[in-house]
MIVO-374307 format. One line per 4 residues: number of its first residue (from 1); their letters; for each residue x, y, z of C-alpha. Coordinates in Angstrom, 1 decimal, decimal comma. Layout:
% MIVO-374307
NUM) a) X/Y/Z; ...
//
This chain:
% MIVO-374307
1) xxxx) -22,2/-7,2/32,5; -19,1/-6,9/30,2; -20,2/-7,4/26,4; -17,6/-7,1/23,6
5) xxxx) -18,5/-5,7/20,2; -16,6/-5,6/17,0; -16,0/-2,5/15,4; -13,7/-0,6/13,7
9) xxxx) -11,4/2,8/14,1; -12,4/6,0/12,2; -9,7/8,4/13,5; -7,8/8,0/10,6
13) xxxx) -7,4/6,3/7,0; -6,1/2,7/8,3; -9,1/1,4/10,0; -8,1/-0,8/12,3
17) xxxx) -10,1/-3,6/13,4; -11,6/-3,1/17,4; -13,1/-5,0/19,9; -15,1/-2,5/21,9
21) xxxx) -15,6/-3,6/25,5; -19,3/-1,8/27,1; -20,3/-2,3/30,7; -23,8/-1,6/30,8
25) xxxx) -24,3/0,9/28,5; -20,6/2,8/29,2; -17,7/2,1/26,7; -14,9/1,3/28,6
29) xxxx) -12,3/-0,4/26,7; -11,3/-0,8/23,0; -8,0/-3,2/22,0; -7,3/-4,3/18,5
33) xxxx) -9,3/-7,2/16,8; -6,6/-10,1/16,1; -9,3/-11,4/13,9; -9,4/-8,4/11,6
37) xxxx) -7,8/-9,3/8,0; -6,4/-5,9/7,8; -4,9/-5,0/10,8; -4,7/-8,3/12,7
41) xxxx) -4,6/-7,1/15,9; -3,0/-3,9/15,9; -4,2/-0,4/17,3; -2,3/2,5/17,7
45) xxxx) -3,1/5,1/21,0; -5,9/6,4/18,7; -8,0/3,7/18,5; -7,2/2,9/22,3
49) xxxx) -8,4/6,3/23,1; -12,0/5,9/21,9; -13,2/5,2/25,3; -12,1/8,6/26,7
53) xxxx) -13,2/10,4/23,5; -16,3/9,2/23,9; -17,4/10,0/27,3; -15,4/13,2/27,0
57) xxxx) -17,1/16,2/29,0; -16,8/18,0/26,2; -19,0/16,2/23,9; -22,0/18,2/22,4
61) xxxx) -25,3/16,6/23,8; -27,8/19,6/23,2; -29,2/21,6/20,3; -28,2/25,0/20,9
65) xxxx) -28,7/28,5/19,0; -27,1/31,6/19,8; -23,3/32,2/19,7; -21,2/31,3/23,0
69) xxxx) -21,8/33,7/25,7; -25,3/35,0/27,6; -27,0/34,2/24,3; -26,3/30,6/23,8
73) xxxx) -29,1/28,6/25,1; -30,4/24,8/24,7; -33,1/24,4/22,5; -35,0/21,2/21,1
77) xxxx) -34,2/19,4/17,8; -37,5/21,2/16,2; -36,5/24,6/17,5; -33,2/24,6/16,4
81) xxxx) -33,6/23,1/12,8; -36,7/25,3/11,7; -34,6/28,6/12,9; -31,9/27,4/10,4
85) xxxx) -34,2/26,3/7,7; -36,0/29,6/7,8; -32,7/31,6/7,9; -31,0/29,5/4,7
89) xxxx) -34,3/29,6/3,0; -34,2/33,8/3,3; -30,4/33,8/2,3; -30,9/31,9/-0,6
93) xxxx) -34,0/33,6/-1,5; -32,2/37,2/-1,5; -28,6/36,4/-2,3; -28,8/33,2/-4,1
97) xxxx) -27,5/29,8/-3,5; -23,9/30,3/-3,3; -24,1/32,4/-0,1; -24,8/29,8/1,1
101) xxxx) -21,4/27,5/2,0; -20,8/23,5/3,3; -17,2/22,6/4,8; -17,0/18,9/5,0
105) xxxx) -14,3/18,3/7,7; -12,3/15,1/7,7; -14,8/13,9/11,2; -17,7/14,8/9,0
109) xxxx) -15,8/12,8/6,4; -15,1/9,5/8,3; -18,5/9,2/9,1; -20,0/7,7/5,9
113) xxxx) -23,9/8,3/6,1; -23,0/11,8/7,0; -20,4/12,3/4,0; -23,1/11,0/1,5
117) xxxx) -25,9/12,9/3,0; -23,9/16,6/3,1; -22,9/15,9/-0,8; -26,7/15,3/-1,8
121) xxxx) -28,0/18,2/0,9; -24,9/20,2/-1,1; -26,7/19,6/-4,7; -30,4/20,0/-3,8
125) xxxx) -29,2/23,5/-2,3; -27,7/24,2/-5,8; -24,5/26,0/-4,4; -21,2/25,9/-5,7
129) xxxx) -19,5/27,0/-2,5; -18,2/23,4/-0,9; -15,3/23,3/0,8; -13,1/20,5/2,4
133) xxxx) -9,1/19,9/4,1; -8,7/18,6/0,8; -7,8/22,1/-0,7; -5,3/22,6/2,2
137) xxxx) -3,9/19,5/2,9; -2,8/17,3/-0,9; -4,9/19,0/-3,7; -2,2/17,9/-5,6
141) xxxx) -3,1/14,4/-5,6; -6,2/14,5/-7,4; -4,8/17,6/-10,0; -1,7/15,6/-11,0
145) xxxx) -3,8/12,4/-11,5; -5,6/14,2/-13,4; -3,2/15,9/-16,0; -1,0/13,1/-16,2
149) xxxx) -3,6/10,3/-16,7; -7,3/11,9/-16,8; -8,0/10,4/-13,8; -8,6/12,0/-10,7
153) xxxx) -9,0/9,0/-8,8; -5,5/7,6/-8,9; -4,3/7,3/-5,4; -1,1/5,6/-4,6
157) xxxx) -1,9/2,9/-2,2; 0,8/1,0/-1,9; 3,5/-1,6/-2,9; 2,3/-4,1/-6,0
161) xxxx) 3,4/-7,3/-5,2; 7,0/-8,4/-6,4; 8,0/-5,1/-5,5; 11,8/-5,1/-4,0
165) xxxx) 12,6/-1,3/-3,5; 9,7/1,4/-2,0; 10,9/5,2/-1,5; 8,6/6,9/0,9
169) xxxx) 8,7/10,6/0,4; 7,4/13,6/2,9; 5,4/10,5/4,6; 5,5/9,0/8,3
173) xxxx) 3,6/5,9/8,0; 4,6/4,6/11,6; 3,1/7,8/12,9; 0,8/9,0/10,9
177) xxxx) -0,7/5,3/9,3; -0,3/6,6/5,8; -2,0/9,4/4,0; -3,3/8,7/0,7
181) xxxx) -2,2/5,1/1,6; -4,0/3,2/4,9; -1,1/1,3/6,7; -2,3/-0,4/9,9
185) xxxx) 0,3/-2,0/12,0; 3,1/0,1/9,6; 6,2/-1,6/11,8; 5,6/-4,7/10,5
189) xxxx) 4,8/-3,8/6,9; 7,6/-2,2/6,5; 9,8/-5,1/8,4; 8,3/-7,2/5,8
193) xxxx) 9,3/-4,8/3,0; 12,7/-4,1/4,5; 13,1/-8,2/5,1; 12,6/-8,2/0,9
197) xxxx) 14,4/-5,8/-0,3; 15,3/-2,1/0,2; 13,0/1,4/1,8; 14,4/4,8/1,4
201) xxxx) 12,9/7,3/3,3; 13,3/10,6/1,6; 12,3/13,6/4,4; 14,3/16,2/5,9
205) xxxx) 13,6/14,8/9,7; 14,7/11,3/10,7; 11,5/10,3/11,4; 10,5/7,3/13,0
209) xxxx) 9,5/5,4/9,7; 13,4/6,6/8,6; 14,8/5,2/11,5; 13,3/1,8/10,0
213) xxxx) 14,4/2,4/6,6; 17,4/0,9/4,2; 18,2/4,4/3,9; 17,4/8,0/4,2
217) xxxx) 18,1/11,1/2,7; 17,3/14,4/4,2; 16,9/17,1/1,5; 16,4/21,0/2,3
221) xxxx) 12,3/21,6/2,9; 11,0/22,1/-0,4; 13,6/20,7/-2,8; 11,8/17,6/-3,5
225) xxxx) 11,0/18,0/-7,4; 14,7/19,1/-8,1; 15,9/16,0/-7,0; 13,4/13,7/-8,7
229) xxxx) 13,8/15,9/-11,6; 17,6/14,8/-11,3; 16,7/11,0/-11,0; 14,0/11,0/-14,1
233) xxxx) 16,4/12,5/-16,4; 19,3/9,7/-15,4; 16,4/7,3/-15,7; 15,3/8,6/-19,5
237) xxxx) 19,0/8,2/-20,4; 18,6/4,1/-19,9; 15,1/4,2/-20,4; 13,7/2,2/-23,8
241) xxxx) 12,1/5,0/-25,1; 10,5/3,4/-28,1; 8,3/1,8/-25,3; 8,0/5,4/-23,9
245) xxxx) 6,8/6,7/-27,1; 3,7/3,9/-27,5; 2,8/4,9/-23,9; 3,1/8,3/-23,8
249) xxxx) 2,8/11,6/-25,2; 5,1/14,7/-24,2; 8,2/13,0/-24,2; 10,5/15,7/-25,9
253) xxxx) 8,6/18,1/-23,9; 9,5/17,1/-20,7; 13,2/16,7/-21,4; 13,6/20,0/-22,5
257) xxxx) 12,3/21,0/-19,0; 14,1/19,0/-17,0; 17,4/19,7/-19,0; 18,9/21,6/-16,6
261) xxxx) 18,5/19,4/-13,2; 21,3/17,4/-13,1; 22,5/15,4/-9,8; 25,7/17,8/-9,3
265) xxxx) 22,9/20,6/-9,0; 20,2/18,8/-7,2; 23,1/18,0/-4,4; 23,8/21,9/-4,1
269) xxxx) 20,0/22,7/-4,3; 19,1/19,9/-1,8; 22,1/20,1/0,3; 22,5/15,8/-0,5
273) xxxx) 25,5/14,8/-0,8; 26,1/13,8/-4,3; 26,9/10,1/-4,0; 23,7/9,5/-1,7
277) xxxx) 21,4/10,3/-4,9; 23,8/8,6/-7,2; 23,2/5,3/-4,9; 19,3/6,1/-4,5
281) xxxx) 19,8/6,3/-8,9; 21,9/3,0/-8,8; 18,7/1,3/-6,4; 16,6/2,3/-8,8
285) xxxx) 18,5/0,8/-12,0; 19,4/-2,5/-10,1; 15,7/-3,1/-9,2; 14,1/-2,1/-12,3
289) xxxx) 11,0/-1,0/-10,8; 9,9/0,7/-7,5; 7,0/1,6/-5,3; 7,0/5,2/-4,9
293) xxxx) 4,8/6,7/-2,1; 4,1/10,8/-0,8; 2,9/12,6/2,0; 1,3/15,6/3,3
297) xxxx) 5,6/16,6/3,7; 5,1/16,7/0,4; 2,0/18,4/-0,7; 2,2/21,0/1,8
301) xxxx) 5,0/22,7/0,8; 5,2/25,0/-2,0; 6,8/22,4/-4,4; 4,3/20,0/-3,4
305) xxxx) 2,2/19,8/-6,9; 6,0/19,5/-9,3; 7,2/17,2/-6,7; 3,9/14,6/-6,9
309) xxxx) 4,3/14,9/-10,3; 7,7/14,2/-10,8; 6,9/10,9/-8,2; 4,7/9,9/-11,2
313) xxxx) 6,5/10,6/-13,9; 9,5/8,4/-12,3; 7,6/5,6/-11,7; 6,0/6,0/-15,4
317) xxxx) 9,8/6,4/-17,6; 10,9/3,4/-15,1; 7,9/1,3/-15,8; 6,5/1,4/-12,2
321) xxxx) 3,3/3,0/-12,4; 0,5/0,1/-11,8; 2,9/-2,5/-12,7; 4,4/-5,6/-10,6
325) xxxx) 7,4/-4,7/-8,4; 5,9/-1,1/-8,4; 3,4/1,0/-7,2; 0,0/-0,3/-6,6
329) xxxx) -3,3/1,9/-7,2; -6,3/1,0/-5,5; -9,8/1,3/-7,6; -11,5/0,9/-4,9
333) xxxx) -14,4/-1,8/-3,6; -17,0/0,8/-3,2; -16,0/2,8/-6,3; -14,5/-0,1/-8,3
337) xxxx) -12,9/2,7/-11,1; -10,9/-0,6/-12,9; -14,8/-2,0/-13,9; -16,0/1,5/-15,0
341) xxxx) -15,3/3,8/-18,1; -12,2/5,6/-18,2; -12,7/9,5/-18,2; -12,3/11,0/-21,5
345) xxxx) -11,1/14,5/-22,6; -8,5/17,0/-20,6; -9,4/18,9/-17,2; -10,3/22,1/-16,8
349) xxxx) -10,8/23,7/-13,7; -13,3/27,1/-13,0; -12,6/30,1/-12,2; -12,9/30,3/-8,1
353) xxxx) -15,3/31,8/-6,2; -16,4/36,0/-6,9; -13,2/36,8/-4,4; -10,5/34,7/-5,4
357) xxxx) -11,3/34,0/-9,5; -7,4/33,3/-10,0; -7,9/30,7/-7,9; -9,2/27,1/-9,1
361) xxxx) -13,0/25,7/-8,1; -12,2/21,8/-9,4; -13,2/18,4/-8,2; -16,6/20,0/-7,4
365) xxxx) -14,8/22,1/-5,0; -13,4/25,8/-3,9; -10,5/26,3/-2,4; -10,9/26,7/1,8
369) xxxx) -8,2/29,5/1,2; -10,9/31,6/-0,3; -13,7/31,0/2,3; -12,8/33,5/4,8
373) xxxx) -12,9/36,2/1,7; -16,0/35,0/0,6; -17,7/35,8/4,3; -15,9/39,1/4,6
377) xxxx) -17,0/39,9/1,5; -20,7/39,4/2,0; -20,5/36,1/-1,1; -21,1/33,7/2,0
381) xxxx) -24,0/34,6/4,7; -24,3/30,9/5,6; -22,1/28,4/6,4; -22,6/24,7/7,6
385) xxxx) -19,6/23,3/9,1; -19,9/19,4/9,4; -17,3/17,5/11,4; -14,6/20,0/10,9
389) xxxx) -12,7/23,0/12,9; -12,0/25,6/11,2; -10,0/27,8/14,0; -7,5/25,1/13,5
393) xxxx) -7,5/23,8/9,8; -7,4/27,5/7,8; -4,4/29,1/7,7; -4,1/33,0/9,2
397) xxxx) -6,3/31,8/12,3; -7,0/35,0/14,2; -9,0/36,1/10,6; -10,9/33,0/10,1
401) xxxx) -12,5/33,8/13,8; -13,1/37,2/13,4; -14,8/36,1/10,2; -16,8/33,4/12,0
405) xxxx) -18,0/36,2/14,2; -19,5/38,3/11,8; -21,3/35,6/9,0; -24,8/35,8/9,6
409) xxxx) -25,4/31,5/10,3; -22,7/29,5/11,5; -24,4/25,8/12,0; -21,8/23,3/13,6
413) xxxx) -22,5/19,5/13,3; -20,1/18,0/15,6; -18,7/15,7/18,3; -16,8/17,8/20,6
417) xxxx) -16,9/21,5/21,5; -13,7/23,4/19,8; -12,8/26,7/18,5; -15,6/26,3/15,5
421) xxxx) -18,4/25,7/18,1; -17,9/28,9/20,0; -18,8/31,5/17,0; -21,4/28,9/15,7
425) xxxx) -25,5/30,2/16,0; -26,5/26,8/15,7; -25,6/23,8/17,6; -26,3/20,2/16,2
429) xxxx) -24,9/17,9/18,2; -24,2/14,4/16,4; -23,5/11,1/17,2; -19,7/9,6/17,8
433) xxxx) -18,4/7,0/15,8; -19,3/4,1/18,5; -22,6/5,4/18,1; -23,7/5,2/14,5
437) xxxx) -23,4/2,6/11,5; -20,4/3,1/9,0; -18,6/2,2/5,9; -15,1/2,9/4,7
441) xxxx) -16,8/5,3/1,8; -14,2/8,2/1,9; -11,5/6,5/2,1; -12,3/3,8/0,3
445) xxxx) -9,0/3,9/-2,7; -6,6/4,6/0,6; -7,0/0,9/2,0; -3,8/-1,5/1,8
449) xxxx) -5,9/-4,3/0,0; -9,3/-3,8/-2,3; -12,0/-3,9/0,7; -14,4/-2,3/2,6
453) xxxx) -15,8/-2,7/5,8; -19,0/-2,2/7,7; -19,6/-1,9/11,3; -22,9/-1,5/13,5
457) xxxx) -23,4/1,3/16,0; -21,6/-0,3/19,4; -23,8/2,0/21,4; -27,4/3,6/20,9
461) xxxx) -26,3/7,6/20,7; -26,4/9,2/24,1; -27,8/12,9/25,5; -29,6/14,4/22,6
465) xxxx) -27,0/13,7/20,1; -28,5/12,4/16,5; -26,5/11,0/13,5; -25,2/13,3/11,0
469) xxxx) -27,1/11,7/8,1; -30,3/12,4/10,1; -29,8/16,0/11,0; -29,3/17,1/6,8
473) xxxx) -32,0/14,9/6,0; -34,2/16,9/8,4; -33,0/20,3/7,5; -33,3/18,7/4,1
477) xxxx) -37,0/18,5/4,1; -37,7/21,3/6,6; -36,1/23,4/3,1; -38,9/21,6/0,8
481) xxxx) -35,9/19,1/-0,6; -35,6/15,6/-0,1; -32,1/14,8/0,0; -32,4/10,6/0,7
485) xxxx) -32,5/7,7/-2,4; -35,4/7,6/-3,8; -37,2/10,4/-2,3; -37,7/7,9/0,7
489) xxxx) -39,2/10,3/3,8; -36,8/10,5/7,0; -38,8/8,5/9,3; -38,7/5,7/7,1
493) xxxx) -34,6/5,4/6,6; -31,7/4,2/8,5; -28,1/5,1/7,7; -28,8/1,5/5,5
497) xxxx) -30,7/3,6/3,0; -27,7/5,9/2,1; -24,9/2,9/2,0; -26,9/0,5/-0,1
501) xxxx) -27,2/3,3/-2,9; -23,8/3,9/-2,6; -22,6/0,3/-2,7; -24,1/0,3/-6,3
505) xxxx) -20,9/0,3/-8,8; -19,1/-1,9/-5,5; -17,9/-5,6/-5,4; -20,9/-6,4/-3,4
509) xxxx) -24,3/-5,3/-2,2; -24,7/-4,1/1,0; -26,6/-7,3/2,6; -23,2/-9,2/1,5
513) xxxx) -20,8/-6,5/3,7; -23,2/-6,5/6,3; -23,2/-10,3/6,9; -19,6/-10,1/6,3
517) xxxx) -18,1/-7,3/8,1; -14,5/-6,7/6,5; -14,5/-8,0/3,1; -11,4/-8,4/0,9
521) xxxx) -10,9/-8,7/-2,9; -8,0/-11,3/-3,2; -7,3/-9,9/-7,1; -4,9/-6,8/-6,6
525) xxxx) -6,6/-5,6/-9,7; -2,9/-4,3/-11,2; -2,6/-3,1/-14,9; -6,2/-1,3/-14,5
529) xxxx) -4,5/2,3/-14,6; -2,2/1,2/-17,5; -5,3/0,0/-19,6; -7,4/2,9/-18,7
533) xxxx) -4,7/5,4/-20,2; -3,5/3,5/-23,0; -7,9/4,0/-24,0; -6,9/7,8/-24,0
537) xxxx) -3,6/7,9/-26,0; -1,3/7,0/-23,1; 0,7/8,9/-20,0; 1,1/12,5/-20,5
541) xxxx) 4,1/13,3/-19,6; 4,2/16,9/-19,7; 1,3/19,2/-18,9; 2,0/22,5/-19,7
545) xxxx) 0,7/23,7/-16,8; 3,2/22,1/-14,7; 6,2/22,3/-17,1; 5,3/26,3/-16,8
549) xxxx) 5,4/26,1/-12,9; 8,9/24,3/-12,8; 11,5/26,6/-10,8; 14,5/26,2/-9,1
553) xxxx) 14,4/27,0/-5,3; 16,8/29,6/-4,0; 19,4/28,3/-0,9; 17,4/30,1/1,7
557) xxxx) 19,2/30,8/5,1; 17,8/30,8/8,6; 15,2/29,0/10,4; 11,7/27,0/7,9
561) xxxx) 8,9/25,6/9,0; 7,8/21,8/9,1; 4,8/20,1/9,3; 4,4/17,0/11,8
565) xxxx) 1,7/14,2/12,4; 1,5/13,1/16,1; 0,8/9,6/16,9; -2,3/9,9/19,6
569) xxxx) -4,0/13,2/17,4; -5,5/12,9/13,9; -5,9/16,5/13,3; -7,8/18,9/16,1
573) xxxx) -9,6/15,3/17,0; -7,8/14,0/20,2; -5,8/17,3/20,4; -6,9/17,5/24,0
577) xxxx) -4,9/15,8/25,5; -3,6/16,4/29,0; -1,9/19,3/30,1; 1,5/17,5/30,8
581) xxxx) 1,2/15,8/27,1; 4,0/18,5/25,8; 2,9/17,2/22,5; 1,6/20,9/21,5
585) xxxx) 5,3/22,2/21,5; 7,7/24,1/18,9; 10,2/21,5/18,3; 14,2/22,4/17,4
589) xxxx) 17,6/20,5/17,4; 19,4/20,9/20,1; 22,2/22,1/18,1; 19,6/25,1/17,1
593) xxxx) 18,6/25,6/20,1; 21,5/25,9/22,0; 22,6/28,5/19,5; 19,6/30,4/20,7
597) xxxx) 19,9/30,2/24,6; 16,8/28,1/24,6; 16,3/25,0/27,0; 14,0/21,8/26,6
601) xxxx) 10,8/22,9/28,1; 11,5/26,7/28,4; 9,3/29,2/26,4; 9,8/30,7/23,2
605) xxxx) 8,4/32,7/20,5; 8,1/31,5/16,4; 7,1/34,6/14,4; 6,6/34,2/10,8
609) xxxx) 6,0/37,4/7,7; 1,9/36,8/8,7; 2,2/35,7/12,3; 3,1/34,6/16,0
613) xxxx) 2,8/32,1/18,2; 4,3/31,2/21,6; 4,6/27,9/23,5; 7,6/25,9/25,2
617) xxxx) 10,6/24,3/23,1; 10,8/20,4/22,8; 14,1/19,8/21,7; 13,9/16,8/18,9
621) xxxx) 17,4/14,7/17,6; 15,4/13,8/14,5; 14,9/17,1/13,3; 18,0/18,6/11,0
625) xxxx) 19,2/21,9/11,4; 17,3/24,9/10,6; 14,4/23,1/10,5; 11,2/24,4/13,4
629) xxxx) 8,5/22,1/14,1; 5,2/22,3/15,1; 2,1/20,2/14,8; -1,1/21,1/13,6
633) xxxx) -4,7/20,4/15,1; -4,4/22,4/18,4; -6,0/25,6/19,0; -3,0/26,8/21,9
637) xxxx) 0,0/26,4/20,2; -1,8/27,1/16,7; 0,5/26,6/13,9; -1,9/28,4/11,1
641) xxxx) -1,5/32,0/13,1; 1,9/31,4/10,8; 0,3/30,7/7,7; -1,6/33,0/4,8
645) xxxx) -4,5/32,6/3,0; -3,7/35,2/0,3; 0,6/34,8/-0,2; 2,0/31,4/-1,3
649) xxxx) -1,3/30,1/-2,5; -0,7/27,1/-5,0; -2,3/28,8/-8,2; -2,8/25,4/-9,5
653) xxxx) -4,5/24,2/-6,7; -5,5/26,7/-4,2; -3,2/24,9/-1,6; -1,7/27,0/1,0
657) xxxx) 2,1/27,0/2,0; 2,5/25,4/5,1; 5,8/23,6/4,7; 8,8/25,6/4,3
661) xxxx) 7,7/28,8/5,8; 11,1/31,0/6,8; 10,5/31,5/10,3; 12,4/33,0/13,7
665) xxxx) 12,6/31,7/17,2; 13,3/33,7/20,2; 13,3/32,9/23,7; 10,6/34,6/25,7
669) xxxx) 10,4/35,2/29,3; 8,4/34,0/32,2; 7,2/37,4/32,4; 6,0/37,6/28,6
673) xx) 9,1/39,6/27,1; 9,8/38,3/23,9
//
């Protein structure tokens, strides 16, 4: 018999609503859930895909130790997590806590019990070395929030309402369903905001969310902050700057910066013609206010941290920041930042870990850039990597597995085998997201209305597989720490027993979300950012860190690389597609590529100064000229074998360049001759 459950998607930051169809104990449909508030029915191939992730033959569904190969065997639960425990308790005991590591991946992230248990297993172990995408995918979201308003937390999340004109920057919301900023069913949000006034899509493809837009501009990778530094200073000349100067401090200081970006120079820089920016400048004085949005086009290249600054500081001279008609900041339900106590004093990140010390630990993090010297360098012995891949997430990929091979303990808590479970010595199979109780926790600030929702395991978990939560709370006590509220012992809690201490500072207890399901704040809660930094002496404007890290991009030639999002993969989860998917491919224009002899479909090579890679061309209409792309999350056609862990690093953040890479493409033969 055919029963239906309600659920919801955890692939990526939209959580769309799901009715999960299971036919005596198999999972064999999932559609969207028209009664959902949030998504109302809409799912993309993600969320549709859950069936066949689930019963994938690659799931893990036995402990294991012992790295792939003749010394890989099953093993039971007790087996496997008092071999760990003994080996953790030994590194700690003769190299100290930090050789010991934790990389939270964004699967160990969606799943909410999990996320809470690694942070609390991560504090009782004492070490400093956690690591996260965060550091290689937007660090600059948190640092700028941070600078600019003492708050870390400030995530733009979408359009406040009144708002007539939205500028989507370096995102792809109808493929990607927001970053920073959950949009489910993002056609017909931005119909409605097209339908009210104007969207400009700023991104050097014509992606699919451009194709939608009022208009689009299509700047030279990397170019971003000249030419918003452009637009804020023809916004400070009609700005009222007495109001600037009771909301803000730096003022002077930022227009001597920006003094020379001008729009005659941001055309050359950018390669925009001139009288587009002056039009995007004339939008932006006509409506008054705007909704500014970024993406990972953004914070991935090396401009990415001036660029989300300059996003900010636009919407703050043009009084847009938190306001009506502008951009809207989400507090959060669970975390509910506009009911708390704004931060006080000025951030200051630590010096790295011992191998990278120029490098930033901040936001109770290191930077994932510096992991791989930290295991060749001995620092690192242990390492627990919990929902994540990191043979397809760290740049310079043929390093990060030969330094996977050599640390000491490699435990994987995971879904799916990938390139992360073959080094691993321990293997901790947990349960799916159909088969464990969730809340939106991580992404809690990222949701298009103030909400959270909670959802029931659909299934019981199958094989041998346990929920995350579980498996650190027994490793937990096996180490002599209880890691659950309250000291409660293992056997006594459920997933419950993590969300309702979380769901302390939320907008209701957890008996209330249970009951409920999805539940929504109807106050859009704008004007909590602008009251919070007024209580610390208003907007900075300025931080000298970033006014020191303003430069002006040289007009490189050739070929650069670009990142890309792919509708039915979030990450390395889903990137398994069939063989025939093509989606793993090294995209070019056609104009490119017929400049290089290079056909749709037929091999080629992309060499970069740190790497290779080879796999067949997909010629792409959308893409402008000199622009390569290739999507990240697969392990064949690997984009990170281009990347570095050591040149282009962020020094602000830690963040790798992986946008705007020069690169070359030549055609390679059947036989392998490149």
């Amino acid at each position: 018999m055919t029963v239906t459950v309600r659920s919801y998607c955890r692939f990526c930051v939209a959580h769309c609503g799901l009715l999960i169809d299971v036919d005596d104990g198999r999972v064999v449909r999932a559609a969207g859930d028209a009664g959902h508030p949030l998504s109302a029915g809409y799912t993309c191939a993600k969320g549709r895909a859950l069936p066949g992730f689930h019963h994938d033959p690659d799931r893990l569904d036995t402990p294991m130790t012992g790295r792939a190969g003749p010394d890989r065997r099953p093993a039971t639960w007790d087996t496997v997590l008092d071999d760990l425990a003994t080996r953790l308790t030994a590194i700690s005991r003769d190299s100290g806590p930090d050789a010991i590591a934790v990389f939270n991946g964004s699967g160990g992230g969606m799943d909410a019990a999990g996320a809470l248990a690694s942070r609390r297993l991560a504090r009782a172990l004492a070490t400093t070395s956690v690591y996260s995408p965060l550091t290689i995918d937007a660090p600059a979201k948190p640092l700028v929030g941070a600078l600019v308003a003492g708050q870390p937390g400030l995530f733009a999340a979408g359009v406040a309402p009144g708002a007539t004109l939205t500028v989507v920057v370096g995102s792809n919301p109808v493929v990607s369903h927001g970053h920073s900023s959950g949009a489910p069913n993002p056609r017909a949000r931005l119909r409605e905001l097209t339908a009210r006034g104007e969207v400009w899509v700023v991104d050097p493809r014509r992606t699919e969310t451009a194709e939608m837009a009022t208009r689009h501009l299509a700047p030279r990778p990397g170019t971003d902050h000249v030419w918003l530094a452009a637009l804020v200073n023809e916004m400070l000349a009609v700005a009222d700057h007495d109001a600037l100067a009771r909301e803000t401090t730096g003022l002077a200081e930022l227009a001597d910066c920006l003094a020379p970006y001008d729009l005659a120079l941001a055309g050359r820089v950018c390669g925009v013609a001139p009288e587009d920016l002056v039009a995007l400048r004339d939008a932006l004085r006509r409506h008054g206010r705007f909704a500014g949005l970024t993406g990972t086009g953004v914070t991935m290249s090396r401009s990415g941290t001036l660029t989300q600054w300059l996003m900010l500081v636009l919407q703050i001279v043009t009084g847009s920041a938190d306001a009506p008609g502008g951009t809207w900041f989400n507090p959060g339900f669970i975390r509910s930042l506009d009911r708390r106590p704004w931060r006080a004093g000025h951030h200051r990140p630590r010096p790295g870990p011992p191998s990278r010390p120029e490098l930033p630990r901040q936001f109770g993090e290191q930077p994932a850039v510096a992991l791989l010297d930290e295991i060749e360098e001995g620092n690192v012995r242990a390492l627990l990597v919990l929902g994540g891949n990191l043979t397809s997430c760290l740049p310079d990929t043929d390093r990060a597995r030969r330094a996977l091979r050599t640390a000491e303990v490699v435990a994987v808590a995971d879904v799916v085998h990938n390139g992360t479970t073959r080094p691993a010595t321990h293997l901790l199979p947990c349960a799916g997201q159909l088969e464990r109780a969730d809340i939106t926790f991580l992404t809690d600030q990222y949701a298009p209305e103030i909400s959270a929702q909670y959802t029931d395991a659909v299934v019981p978990p199958g094989a041998d597989r346990r929920e995350l939560w579980r498996i650190l709370a027994d490793l937990g006590e096996r180490l002599g720490r209880s890691i659950l509220p309250g000291g409660v012992p293992v056997a006594e809690a459920t997933a419950d027993t993590l969300f309702a201490d979380a769901l302390r500072t939320a907008r209701c207890d957890l008996e209330t979300l249970r009951a409920a399901r999805v539940v929504v704040d109807p106050e859009p809660a704008t004007g909590w950012v602008r009251a919070g930094v007024r209580e610390r002496g208003g907007w900075n404007l300025a931080p000298a860190e970033l006014r020191a890290a303003m430069y002006l991009p040289a007009t490189a030639g050739g070929l650069v690389l670009l990142p890309r999002r792919q509708l039915r993969h979030f990450n390395s989860q889903l990137a398994t597609g069939p063989a025939n998917d093509a989606s793993d491919a090294v995209y070019l224009n056609p104009l490119d590529a017929a400049d290089l002899s290079v056909g749709d479909g037929d091999p080629v090579t992309v060499t970069s100064e740190f790497g290779a890679l080879d796999a067949p061309a997909r010629l792409d209409r959308r893409l402008p000229r000199g622009a390569v792309s290739v999507p990240h999350g697969f392990e064949r056609t690997n984009v990170n074998r281009l990347t570095s862990t050591r040149t282009g690093i962020d020094p602000l953040t830690g963040m790798p360049t992986l946008s705007g890479l020069p690169v070359r493409v030549a055609p390679r033969t059947p036989g392998g001759q490149r």
